[in-house]
LUMMIDO-613751 format. One line per 2 residues: their letters; for each residue x, y, z of N, C-alpha, C. Coordinates in Angstrom, 1 decimal, always signed. Layout:
N
A	X Y Z X Y Z X Y Z | ...
// end
This chain:
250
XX	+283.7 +40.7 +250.3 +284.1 +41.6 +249.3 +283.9 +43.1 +249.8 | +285.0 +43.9 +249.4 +284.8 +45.4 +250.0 +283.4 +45.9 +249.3
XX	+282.9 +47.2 +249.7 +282.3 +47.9 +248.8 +282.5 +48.7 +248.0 | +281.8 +49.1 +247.1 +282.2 +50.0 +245.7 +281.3 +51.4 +246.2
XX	+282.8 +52.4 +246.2 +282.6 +53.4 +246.5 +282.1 +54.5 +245.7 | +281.3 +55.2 +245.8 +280.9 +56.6 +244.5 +280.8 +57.8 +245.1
XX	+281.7 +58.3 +244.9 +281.7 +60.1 +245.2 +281.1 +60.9 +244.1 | +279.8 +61.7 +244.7 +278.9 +62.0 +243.7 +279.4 +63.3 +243.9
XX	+280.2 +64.0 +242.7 +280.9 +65.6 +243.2 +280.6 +66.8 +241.9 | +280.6 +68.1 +241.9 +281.0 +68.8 +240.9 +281.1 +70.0 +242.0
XX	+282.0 +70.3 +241.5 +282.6 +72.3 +242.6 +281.2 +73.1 +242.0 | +280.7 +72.6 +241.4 +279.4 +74.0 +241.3 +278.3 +73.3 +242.1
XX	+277.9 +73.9 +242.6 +276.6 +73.7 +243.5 +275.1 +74.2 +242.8 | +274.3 +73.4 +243.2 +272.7 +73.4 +242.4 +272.4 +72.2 +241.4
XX	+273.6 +71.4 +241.3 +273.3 +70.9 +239.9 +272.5 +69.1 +240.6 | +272.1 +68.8 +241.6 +271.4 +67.8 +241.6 +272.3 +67.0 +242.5
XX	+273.4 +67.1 +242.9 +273.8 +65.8 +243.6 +273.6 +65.5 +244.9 | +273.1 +66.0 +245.6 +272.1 +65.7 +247.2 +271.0 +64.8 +246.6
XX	+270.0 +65.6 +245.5 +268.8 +64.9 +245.0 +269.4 +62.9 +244.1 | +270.3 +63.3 +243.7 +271.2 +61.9 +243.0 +271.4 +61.2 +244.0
XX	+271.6 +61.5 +245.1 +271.7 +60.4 +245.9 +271.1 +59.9 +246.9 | +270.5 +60.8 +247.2 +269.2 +60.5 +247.9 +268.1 +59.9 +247.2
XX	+268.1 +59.7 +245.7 +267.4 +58.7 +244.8 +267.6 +57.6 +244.9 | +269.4 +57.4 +244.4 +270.3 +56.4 +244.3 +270.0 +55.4 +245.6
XX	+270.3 +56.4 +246.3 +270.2 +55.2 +247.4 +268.6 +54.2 +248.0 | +267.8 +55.3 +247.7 +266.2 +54.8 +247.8 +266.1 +53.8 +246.8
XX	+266.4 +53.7 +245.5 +266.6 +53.2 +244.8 +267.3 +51.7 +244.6 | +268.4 +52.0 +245.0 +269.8 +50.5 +244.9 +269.0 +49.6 +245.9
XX	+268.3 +50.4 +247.2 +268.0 +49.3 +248.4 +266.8 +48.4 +248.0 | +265.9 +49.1 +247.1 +264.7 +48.5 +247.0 +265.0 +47.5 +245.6
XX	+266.2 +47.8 +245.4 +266.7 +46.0 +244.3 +267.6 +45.2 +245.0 | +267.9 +45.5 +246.1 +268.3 +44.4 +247.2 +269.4 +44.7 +247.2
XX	+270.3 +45.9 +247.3 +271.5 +46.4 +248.0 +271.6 +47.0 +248.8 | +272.6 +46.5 +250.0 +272.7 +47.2 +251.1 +273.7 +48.4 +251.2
XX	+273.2 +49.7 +251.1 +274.0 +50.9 +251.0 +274.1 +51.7 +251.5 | +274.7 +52.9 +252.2 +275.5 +53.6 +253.3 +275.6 +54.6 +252.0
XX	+274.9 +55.8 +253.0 +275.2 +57.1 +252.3 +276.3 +57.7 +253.6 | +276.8 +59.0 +253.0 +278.2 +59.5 +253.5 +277.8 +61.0 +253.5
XX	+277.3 +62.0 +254.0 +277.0 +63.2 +253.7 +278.3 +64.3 +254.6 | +279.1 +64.6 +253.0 +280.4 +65.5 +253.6 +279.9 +66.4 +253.5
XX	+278.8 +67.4 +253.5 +278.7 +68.6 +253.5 +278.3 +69.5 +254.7 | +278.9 +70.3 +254.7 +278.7 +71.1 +256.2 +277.0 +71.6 +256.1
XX	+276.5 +71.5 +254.7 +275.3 +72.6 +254.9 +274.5 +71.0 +255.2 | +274.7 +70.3 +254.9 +273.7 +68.9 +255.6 +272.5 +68.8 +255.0
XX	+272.5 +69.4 +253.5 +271.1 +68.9 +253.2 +271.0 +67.7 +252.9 | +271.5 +66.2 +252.5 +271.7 +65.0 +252.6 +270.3 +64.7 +253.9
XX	+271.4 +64.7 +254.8 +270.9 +64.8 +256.1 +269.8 +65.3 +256.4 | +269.2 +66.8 +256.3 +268.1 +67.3 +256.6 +266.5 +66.7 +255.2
XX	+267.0 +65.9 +253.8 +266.4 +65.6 +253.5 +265.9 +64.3 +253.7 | +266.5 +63.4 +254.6 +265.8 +61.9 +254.9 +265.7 +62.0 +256.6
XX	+265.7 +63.6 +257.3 +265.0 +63.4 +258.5 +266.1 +62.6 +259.5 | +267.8 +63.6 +259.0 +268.4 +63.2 +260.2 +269.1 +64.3 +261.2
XX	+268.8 +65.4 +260.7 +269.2 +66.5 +261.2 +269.6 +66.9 +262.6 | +268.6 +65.9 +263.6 +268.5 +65.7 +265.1 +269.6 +64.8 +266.0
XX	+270.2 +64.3 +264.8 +271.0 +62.8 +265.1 +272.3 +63.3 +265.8 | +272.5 +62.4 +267.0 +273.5 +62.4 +267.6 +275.0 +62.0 +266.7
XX	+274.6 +61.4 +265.3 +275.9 +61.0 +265.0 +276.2 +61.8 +264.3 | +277.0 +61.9 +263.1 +278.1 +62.8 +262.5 +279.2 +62.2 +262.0
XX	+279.6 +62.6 +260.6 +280.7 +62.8 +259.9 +282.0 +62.5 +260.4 | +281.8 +64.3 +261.6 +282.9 +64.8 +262.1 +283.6 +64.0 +262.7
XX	+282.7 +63.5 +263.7 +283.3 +62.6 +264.9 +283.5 +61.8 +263.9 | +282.9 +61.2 +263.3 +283.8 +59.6 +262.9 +284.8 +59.3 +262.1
XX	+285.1 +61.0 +261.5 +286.3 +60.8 +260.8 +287.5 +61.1 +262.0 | +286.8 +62.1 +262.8 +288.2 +62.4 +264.4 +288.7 +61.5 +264.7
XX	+287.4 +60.5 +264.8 +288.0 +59.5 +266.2 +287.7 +58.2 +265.3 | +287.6 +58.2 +264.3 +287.9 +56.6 +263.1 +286.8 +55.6 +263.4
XX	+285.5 +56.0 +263.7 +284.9 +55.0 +264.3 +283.6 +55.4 +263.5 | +283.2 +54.3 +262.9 +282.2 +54.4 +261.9 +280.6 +54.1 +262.1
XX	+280.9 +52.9 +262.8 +279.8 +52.1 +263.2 +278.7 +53.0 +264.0 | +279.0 +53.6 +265.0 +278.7 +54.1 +266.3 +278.3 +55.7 +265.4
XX	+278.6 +56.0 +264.7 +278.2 +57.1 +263.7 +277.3 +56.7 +262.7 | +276.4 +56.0 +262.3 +275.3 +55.5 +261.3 +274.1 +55.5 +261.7
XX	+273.4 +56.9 +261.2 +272.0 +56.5 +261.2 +271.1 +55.8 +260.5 | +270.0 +54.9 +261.2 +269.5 +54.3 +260.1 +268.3 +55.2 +260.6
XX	+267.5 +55.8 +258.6 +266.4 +56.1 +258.6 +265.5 +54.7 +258.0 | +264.8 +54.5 +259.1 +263.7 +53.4 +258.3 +263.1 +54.1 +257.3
XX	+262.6 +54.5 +256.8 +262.3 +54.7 +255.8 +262.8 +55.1 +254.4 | +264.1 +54.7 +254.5 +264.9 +55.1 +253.4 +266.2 +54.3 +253.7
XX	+267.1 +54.3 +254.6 +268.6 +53.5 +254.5 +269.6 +53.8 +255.6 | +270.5 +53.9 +255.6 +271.5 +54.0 +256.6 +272.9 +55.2 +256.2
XX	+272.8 +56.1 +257.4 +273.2 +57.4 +256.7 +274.7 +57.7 +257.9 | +275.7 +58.4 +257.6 +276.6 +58.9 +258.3 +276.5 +60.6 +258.2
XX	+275.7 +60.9 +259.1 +275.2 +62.1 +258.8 +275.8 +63.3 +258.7 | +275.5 +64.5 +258.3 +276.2 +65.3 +257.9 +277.0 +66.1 +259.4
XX	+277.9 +67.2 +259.3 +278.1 +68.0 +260.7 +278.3 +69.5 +260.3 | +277.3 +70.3 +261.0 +277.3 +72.1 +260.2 +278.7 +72.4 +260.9
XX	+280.1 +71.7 +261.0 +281.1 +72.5 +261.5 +282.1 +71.4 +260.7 | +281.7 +70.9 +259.6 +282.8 +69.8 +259.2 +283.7 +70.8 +258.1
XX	+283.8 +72.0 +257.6 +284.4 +73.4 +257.4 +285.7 +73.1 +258.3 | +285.3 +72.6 +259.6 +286.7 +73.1 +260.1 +287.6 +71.5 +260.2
XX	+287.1 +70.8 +259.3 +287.7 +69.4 +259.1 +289.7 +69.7 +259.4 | +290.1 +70.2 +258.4 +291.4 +70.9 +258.3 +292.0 +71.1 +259.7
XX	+291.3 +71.8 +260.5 +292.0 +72.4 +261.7 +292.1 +71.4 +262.8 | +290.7 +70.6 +262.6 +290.1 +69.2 +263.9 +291.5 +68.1 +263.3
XX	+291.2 +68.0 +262.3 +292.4 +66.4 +262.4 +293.8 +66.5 +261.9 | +294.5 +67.0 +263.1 +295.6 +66.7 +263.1 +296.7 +66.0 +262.6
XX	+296.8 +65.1 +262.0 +297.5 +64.1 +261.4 +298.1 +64.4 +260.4 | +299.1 +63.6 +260.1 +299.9 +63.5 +259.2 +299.5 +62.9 +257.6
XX	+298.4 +62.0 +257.8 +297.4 +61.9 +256.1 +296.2 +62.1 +256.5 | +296.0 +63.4 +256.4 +294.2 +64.3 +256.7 +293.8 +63.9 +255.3
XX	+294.6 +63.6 +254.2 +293.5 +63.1 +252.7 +293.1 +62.1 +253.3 | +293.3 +61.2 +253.5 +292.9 +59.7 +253.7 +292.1 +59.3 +255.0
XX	+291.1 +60.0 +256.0 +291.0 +59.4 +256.7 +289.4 +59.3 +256.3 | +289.1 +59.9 +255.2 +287.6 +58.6 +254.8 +288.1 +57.2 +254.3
XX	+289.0 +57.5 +253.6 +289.1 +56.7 +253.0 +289.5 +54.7 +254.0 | +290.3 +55.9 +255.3 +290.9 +54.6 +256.7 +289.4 +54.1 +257.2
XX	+288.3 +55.0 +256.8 +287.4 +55.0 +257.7 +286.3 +54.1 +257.3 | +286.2 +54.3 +256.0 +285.3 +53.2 +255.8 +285.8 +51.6 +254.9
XX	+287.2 +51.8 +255.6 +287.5 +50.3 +255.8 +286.5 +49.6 +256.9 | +286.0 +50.1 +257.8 +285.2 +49.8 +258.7 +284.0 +49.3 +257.2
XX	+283.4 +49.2 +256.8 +282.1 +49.1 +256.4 +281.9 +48.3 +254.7 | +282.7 +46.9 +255.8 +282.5 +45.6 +254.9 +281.3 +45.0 +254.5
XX	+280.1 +45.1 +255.4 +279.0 +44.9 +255.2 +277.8 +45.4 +254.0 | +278.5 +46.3 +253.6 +277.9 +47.4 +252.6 +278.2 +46.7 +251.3
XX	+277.4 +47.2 +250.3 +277.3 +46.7 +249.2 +278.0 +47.8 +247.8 | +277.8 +48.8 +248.6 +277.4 +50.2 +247.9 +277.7 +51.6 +248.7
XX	+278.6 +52.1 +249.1 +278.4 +53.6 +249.6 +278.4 +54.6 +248.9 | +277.9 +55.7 +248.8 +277.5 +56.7 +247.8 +277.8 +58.1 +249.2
XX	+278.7 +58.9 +248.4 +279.3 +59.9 +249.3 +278.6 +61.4 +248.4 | +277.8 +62.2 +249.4 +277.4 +63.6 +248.8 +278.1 +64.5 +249.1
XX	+279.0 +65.5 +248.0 +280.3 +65.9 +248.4 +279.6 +67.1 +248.2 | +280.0 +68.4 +249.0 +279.8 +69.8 +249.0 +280.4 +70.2 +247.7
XX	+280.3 +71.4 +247.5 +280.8 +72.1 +245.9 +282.4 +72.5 +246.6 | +283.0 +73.3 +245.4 +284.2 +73.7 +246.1 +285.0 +72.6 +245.9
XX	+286.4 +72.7 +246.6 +287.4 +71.5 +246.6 +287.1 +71.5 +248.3 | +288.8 +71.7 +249.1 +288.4 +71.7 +250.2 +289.0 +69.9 +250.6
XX	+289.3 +70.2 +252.0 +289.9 +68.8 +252.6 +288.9 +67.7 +252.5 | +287.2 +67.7 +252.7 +286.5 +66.9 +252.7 +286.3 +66.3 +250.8
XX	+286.3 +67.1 +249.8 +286.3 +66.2 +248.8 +287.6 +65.8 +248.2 | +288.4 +66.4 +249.1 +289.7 +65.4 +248.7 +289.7 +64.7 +249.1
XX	+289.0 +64.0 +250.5 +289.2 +62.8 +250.9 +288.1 +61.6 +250.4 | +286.8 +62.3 +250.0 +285.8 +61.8 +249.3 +286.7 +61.3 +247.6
XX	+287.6 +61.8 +247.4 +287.7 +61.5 +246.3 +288.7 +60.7 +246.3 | +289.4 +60.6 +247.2 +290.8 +59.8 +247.7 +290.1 +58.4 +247.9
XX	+288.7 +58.0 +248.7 +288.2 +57.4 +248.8 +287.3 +56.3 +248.4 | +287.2 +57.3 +247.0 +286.0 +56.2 +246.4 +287.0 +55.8 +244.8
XX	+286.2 +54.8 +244.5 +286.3 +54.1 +243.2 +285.7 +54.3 +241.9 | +284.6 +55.2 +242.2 +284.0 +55.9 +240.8 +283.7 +56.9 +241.1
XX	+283.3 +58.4 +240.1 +283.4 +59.3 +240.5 +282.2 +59.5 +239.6 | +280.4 +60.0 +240.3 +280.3 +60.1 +239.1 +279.4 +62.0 +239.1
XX	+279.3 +62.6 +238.0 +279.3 +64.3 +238.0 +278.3 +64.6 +237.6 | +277.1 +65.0 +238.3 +276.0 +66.0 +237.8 +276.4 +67.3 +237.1
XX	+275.3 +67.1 +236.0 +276.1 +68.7 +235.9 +274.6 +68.9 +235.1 | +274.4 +70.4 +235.3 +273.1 +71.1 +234.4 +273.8 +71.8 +233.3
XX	+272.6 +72.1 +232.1 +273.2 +72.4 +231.2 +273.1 +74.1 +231.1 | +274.1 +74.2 +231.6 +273.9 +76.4 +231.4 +275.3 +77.0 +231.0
XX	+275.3 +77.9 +231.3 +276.5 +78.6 +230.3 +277.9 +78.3 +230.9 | +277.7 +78.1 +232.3 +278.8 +77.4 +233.2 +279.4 +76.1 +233.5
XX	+278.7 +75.3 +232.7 +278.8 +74.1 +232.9 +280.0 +73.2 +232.6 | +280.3 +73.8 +231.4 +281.9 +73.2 +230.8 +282.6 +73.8 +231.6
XX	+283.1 +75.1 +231.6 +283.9 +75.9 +232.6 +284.4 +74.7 +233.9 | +283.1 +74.7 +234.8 +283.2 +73.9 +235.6 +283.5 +72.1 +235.3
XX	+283.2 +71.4 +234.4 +283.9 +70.3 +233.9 +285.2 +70.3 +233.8 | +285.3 +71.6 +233.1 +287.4 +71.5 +233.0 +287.7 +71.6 +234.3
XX	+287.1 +72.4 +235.4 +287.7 +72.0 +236.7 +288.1 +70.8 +237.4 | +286.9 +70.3 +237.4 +287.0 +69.1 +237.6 +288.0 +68.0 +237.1
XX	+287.8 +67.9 +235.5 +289.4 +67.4 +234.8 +290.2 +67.6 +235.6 | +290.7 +69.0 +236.1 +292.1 +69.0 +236.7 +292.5 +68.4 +237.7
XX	+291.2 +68.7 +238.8 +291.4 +68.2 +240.1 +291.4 +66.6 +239.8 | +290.1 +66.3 +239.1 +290.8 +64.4 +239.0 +292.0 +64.0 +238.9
XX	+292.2 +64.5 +238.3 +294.0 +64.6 +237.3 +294.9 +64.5 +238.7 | +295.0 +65.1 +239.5 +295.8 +65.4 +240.5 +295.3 +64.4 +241.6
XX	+294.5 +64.6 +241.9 +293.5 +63.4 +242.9 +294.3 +61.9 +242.3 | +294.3 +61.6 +241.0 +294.6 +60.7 +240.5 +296.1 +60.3 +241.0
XX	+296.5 +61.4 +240.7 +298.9 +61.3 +240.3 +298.8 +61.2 +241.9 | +298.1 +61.9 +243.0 +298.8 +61.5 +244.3 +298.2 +61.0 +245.0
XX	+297.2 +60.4 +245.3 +296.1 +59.8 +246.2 +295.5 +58.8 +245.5 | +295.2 +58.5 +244.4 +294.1 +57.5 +244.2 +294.3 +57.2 +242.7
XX	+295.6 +56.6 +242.5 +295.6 +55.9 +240.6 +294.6 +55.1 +240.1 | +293.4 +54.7 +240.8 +292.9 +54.0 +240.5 +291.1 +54.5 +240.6
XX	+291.6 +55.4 +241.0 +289.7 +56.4 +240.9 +289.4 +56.0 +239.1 | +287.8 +56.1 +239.1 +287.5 +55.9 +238.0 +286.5 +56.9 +237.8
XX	+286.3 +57.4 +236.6 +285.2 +58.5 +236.2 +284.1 +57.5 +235.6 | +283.1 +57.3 +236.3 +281.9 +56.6 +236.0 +281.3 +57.3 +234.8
XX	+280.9 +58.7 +235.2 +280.5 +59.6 +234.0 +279.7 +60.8 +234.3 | +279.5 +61.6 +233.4 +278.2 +62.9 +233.6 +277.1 +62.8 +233.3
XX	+276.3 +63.0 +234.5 +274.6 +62.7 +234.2 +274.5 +64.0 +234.2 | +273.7 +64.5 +232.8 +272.8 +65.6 +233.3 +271.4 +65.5 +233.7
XX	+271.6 +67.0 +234.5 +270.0 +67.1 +234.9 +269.4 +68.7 +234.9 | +268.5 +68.4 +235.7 +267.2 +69.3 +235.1 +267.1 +69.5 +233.8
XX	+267.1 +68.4 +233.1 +267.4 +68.5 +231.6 +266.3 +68.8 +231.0 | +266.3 +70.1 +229.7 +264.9 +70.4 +229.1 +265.3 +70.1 +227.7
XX	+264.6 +68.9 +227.0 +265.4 +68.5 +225.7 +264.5 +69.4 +224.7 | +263.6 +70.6 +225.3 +262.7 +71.5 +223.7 +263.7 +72.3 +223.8
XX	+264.8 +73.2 +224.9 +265.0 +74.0 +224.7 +266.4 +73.6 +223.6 | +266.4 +74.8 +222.5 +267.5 +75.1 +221.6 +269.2 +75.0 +222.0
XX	+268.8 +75.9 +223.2 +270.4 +76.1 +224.1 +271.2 +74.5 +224.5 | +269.5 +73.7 +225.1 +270.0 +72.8 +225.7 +270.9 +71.9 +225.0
XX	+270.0 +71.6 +223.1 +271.0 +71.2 +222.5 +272.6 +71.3 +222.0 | +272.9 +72.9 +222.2 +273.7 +73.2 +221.8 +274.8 +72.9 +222.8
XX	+274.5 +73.0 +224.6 +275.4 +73.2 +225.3 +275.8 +71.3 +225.6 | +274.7 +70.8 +225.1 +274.3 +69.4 +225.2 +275.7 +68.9 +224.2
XX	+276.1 +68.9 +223.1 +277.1 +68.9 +222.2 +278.0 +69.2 +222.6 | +278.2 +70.6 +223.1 +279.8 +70.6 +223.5 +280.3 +70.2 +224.4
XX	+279.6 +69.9 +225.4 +280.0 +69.2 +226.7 +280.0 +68.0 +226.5 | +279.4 +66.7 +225.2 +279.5 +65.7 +224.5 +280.9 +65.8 +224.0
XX	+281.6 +66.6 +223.4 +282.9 +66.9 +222.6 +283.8 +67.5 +223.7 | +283.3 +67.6 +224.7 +284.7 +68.0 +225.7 +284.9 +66.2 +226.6
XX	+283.9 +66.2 +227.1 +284.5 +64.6 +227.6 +284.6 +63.5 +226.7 | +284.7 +63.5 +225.4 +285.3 +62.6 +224.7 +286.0 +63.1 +224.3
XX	+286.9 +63.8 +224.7 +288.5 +64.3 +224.2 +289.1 +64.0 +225.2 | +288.1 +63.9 +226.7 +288.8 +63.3 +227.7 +288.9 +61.6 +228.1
XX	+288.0 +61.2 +227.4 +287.5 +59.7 +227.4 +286.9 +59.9 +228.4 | +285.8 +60.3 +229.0 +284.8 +61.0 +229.9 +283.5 +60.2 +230.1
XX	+282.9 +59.6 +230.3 +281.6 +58.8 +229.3 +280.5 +59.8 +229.7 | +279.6 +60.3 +228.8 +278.2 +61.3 +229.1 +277.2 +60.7 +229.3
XX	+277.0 +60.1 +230.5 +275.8 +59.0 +230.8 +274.7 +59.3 +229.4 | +273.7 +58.1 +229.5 +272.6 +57.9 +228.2 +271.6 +58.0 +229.4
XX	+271.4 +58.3 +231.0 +270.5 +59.1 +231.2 +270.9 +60.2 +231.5 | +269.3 +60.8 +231.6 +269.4 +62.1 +231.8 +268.4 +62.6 +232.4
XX	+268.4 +63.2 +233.4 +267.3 +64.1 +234.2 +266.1 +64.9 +234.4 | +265.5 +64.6 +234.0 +264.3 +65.8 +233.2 +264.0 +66.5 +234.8
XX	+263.5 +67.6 +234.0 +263.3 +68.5 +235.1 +261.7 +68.2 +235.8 | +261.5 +68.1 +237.1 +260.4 +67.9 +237.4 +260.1 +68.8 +239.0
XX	+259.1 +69.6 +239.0 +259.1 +70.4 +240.3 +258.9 +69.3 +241.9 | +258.0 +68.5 +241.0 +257.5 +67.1 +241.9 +258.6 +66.5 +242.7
XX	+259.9 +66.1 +242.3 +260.7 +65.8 +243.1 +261.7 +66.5 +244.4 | +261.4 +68.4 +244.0 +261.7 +69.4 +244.9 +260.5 +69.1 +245.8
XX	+259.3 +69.3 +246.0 +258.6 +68.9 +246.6 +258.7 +67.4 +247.8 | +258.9 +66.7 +246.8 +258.9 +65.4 +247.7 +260.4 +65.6 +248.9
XX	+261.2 +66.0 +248.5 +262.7 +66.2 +249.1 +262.1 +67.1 +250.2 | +261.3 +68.0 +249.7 +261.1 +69.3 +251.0 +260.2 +68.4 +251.9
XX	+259.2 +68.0 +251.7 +258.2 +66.8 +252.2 +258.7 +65.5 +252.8 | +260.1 +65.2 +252.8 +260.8 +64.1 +253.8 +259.8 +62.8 +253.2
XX	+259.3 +62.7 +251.7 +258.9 +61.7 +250.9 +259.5 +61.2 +249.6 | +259.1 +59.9 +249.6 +259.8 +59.5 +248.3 +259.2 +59.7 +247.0
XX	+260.5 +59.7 +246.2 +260.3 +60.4 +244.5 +258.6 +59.9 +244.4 | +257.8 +60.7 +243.8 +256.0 +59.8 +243.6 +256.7 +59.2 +241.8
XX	+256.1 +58.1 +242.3 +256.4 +56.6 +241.2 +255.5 +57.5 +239.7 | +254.9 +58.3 +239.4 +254.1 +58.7 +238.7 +254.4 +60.1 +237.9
XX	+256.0 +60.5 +238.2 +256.6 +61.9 +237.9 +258.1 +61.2 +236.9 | +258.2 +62.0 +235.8 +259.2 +61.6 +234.9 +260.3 +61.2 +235.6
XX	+260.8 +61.8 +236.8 +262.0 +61.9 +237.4 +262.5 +60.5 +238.1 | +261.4 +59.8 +238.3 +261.4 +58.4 +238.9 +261.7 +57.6 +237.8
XX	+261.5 +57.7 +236.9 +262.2 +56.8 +235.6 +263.3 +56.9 +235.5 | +263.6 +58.1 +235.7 +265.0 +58.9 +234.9 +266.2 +58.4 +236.0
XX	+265.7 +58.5 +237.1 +266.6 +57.8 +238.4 +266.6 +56.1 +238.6 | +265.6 +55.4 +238.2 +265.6 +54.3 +237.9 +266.9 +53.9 +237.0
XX	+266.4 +54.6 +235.8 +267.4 +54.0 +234.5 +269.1 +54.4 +234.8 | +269.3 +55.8 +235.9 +270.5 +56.1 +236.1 +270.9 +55.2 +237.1
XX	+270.1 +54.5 +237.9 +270.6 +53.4 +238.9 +271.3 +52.1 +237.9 | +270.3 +51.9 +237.2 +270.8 +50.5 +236.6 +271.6 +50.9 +235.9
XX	+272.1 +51.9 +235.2 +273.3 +52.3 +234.6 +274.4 +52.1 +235.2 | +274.4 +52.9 +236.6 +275.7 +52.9 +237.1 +275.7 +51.6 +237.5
XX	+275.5 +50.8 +237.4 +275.5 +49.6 +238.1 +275.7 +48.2 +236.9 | +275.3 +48.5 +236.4 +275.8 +48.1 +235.0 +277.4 +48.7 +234.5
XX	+277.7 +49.8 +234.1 +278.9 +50.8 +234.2 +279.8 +50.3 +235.1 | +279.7 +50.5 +236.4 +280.5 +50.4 +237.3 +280.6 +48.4 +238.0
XX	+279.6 +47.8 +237.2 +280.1 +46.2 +237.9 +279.2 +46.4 +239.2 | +278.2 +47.0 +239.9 +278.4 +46.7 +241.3 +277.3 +45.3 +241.4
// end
């Protein structure tokens, strides 16, 4: 059976999805799935947070030259990674071809073995999360709650929308997790609501977890350590694991 793909994306950057997956994945393995992270971002924090920064493999090359296997780092201490490349920006210009959307998508036909791959897409659009999105089977969107946040949701609507009509009819919107979530503040309820009433006009689902803000898990990320079992944020990533996984069938 193939695996079930998740492109973790929102065009605004800050909002948690390097830290979502670098959970997710610590996470899915230690309930007995075998999963493959994908780090499309040129800035490589994916990568520079589970201590692969050194690695001879890369993205780049193995979307150039379609070779997957030979591109996978395994960090013991955490899982098996296709690490990031600070020049994958020039994705566009390196591959030549006639369907540049599609060559994650050719590429990790290679990686039947997997249970689970979880792709960390840069902010922005850009050739790499078109092909991250061409790619995967669920889609699912961090988003923090600030004054920007809807703005950037309707973005996203659109690009799905289009991603959908030409590349991928069959992408699925898993849903919106928020995070660094602060449920005293006033605002948060407010912005909490309307962004509730914008993805249910889209049939959108607003995940039932949610992220609480904790400094302890910036720390552990800077520290090349895992979430401490003893900080809100380890729950909150727990419960978003079994969610998606529940949600999505995997």
């Amino acid at each position: 059976m193939p695996p079930k793909i998740m492109a973790i994306y929102n065009q605004k950057g800050g909002v948690g999805k390097t830290t979502i997956t670098w959970a997710l994945a610590s996470i899915l393995k230690a309930e007995g799935y075998n999963v493959l992270c994908v780090d499309m971002d040129s800035q490589c924090n994916l990568t520079v947070s589970v201590g692969a920064i050194n690695a001879d493999e890369s993205i780049l090359d193995a979307l150039l030259k379609q070779d997957l296997k030979s591109n996978i780092y395994n960090v013991k201490t955490w899982g098996d990674i296709v690490p990031g490349d600070p020049n994958m920006d020039g994705l566009t210009l390196k591959a030549r071809k006639t369907k540049q959307d599609y060559l994650l998508k050719e590429l990790l036909q290679q990686a039947n073995e997997y249970d689970i791959i979880l792709i960390d897409c840069p902010p922005g659009l850009g050739l790499s999360n078109i092909n991250a999105l061409t790619a995967a089977d669920y889609l699912l969107t961090p988003a923090s709650l600030d004054v920007y946040a809807i703005q950037g949701i309707n973005t996203i609507i659109d690009v799905v929308k289009t991603i959908k009509a030409k590349n991928n009819p069959s992408l699925e919107w898993l849903g919106v997790c928020i995070t660094d979530y602060k449920p005293r503040l006033t605002l948060t309820q407010h912005l909490e609501g309307e962004i509730n009433q914008l993805l249910s006009a889209h049939n959108i689902p607003l995940l039932q977890t949610k992220i609480r803000y904790t400094v302890k898990v910036k720390e552990a990320v800077l520290q090349l350590e895992p979430i401490p079992k003893d900080c809100t944020s380890y729950a909150d990533y727990t419960a978003l694991a079994k969610e998606i996984v529940q949600n999505g069938k995997f």
